[in-house]
C-alpha positions in Angstrom: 54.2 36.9 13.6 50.3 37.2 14.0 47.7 39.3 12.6 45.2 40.9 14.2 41.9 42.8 12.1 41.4 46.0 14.3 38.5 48.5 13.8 39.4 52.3 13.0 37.2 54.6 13.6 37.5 58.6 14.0 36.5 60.4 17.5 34.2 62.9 16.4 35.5 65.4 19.1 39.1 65.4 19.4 39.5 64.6 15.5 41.8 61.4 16.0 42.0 58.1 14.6 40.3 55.2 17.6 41.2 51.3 16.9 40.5 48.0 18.6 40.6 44.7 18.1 37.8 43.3 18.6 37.4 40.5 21.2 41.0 41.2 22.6 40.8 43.1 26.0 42.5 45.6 26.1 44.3 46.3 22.7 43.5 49.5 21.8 44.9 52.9 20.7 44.4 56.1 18.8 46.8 57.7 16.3 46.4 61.5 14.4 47.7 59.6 11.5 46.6 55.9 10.1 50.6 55.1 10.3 50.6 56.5 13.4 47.6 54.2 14.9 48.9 51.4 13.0 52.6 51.7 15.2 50.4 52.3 18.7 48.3 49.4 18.0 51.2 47.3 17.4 53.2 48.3 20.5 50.1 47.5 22.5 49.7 44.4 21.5 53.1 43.3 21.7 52.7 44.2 25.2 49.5 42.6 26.1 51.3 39.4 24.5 54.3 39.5 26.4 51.5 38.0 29.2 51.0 35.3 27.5 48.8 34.3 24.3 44.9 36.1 24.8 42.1 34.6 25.7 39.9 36.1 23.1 36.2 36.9 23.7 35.2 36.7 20.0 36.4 36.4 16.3 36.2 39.3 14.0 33.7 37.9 11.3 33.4 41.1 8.6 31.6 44.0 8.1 27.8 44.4 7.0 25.9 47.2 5.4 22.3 47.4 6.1 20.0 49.4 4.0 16.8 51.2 6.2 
């Protein structure tokens, strides 16, 4: 089984929960409910790797907090 970091963020109109993984096309999802993300994210992903193992665009590093 793999793991996979995926970004969360919350739409600002419609209220829900948005995640990606960064530098996987197309694995992404939203969710009203962390849990409920969590599960969407995973059945995408499983999906996207039944084609095959990604060819990902980038590494997810970490997050930064800059002070202005």
């Amino acid at each position: 089984m793999r793991k996979f970091t995926a970004v969360v963020k919350r739409d600002s109109e419609t209220g829900f929960l948005v995640g990606y993984v960064p530098g996987f096309p197309g694995a992404h999802s939203q969710g009203k409910t962390r849990a409920e993300l969590t599960q969407n994210l995973r059945e995408v992903i499983e999906m996207l790797l039944e084609d095959g193992e990604p060819e990902l665009e980038g590494e997810f590093v970490g997050i930064e907090t800059v002070t202005a």
